[in-house]
N, C-alpha and C positions, 0 to 999 in steps of 0.2 A: 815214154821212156821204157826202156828193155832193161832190164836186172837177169842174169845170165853168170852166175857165179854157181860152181860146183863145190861141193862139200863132201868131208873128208867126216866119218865117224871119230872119234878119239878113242873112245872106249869100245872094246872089245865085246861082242855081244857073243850070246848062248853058252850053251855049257862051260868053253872055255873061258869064256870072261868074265863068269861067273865063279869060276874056281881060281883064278887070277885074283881079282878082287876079295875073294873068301882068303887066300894067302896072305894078301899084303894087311886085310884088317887084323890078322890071324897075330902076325909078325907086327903091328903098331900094339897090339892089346900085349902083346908080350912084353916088350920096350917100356909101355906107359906104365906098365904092374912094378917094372924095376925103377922107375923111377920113383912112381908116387907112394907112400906109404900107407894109407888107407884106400888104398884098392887094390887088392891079391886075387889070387886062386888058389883055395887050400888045397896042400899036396903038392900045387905049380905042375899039376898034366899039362903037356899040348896039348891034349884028346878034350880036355875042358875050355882052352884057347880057343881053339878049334870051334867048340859047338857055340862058346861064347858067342863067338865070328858071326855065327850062322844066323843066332838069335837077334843080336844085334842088326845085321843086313835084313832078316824080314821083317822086324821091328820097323827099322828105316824105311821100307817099302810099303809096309801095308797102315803102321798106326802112322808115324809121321806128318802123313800129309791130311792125315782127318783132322790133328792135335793143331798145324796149321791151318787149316782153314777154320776150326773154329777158335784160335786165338788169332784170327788176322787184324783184328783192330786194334790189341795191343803189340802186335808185330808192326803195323803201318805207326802207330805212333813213339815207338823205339827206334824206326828207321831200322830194323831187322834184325837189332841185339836180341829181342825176341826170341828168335831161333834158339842163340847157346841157353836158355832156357827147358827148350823143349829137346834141345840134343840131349842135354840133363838129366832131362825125365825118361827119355831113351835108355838110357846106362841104367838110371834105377831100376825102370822096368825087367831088363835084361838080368839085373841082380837078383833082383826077385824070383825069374826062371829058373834060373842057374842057379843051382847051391853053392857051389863051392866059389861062383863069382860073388866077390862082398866087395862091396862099398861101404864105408862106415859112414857119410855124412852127403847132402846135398852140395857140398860146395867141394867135396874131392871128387863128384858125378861130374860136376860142372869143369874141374880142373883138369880131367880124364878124358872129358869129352873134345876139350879144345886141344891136348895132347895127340891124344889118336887122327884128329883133321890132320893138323901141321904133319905128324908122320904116314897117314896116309899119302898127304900129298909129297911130302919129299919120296916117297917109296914108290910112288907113280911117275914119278920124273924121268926114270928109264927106258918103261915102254911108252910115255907122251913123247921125247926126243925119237925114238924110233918108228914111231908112226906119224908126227909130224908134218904137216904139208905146207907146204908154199905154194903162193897163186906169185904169177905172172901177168903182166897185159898182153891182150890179145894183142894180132897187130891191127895197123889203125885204118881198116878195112871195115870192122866192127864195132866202131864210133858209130852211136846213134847220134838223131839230132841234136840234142842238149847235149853234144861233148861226154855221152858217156862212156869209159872205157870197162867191157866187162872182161874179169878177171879168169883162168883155166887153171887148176888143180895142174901142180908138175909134182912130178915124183922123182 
């Protein structure tokens, strides 16, 4: 059997999509502060949004995935809820860097955390529909023997 399918990145990589991403956390951390009441930025800079952003995203990159693999047996036995725990610990972390980033309690980390997903991902909805791909079947020239039809990236 032959698998013959092309693939399309979604996310934007290097600088630019870097500073895309650093935006749109930038603009959910702003959103989330006006909604929830125990998590602010004293003064309300964007300059402190901003680096919020920043802490947050290497935070996500670099501790994240240690803090996952060594809680994965209570992640495998949560079936993944897990995670909004250690998203959690994330924000706190982040509060802790940040001065003027507060969090008043473990369960507004936890309410901030699943805030900023839900608006990250509606705020990514934009550039996903505009970069977007659709596959196609080839024509049926490219049928292997088990009946497989492999699929081409159309733009």
């Amino acid at each position: 059997m032959r698998i013959d399918i092309t693939t399309h990145q979604q996310r934007q990589s290097g600088p630019m999509g870097f500073l895309m991403r650093t935006i749109i956390l930038t603009l959910a951390i702003i959103i989330a502060i006006r909604i929830l009441p125990g998590v602010r930025i004293e003064g309300g800079s964007v300059a402190t949004a901003v680096f919020t952003a920043l802490v947050i995203s290497l935070l996500d990159n670099f501790i994240r995935p240690i803090l996952i693999f060594i809680t994965l047996p209570f992640t495998v036995v949560t079936m993944g809820l897990f995670i909004f725990i250690i998203n959690a610990v994330i924000i706190e972390l982040a509060a802790g860097i940040v001065g003027p980033f507060q969090v008043d309690s473990f369960g507004y980390a936890l309410l901030f955390s699943l805030i900023i997903t839900a608006l990250n991902y509606l705020l990514e909805l934009p550039n996903r529909w505009l970069n977007r791909t659709t596959y196609k079947p080839r024509s049926d020239s490219d049928t292997d023997n088990d009946g497989f039809t492999p699929y081409e990236e159309v733009e």
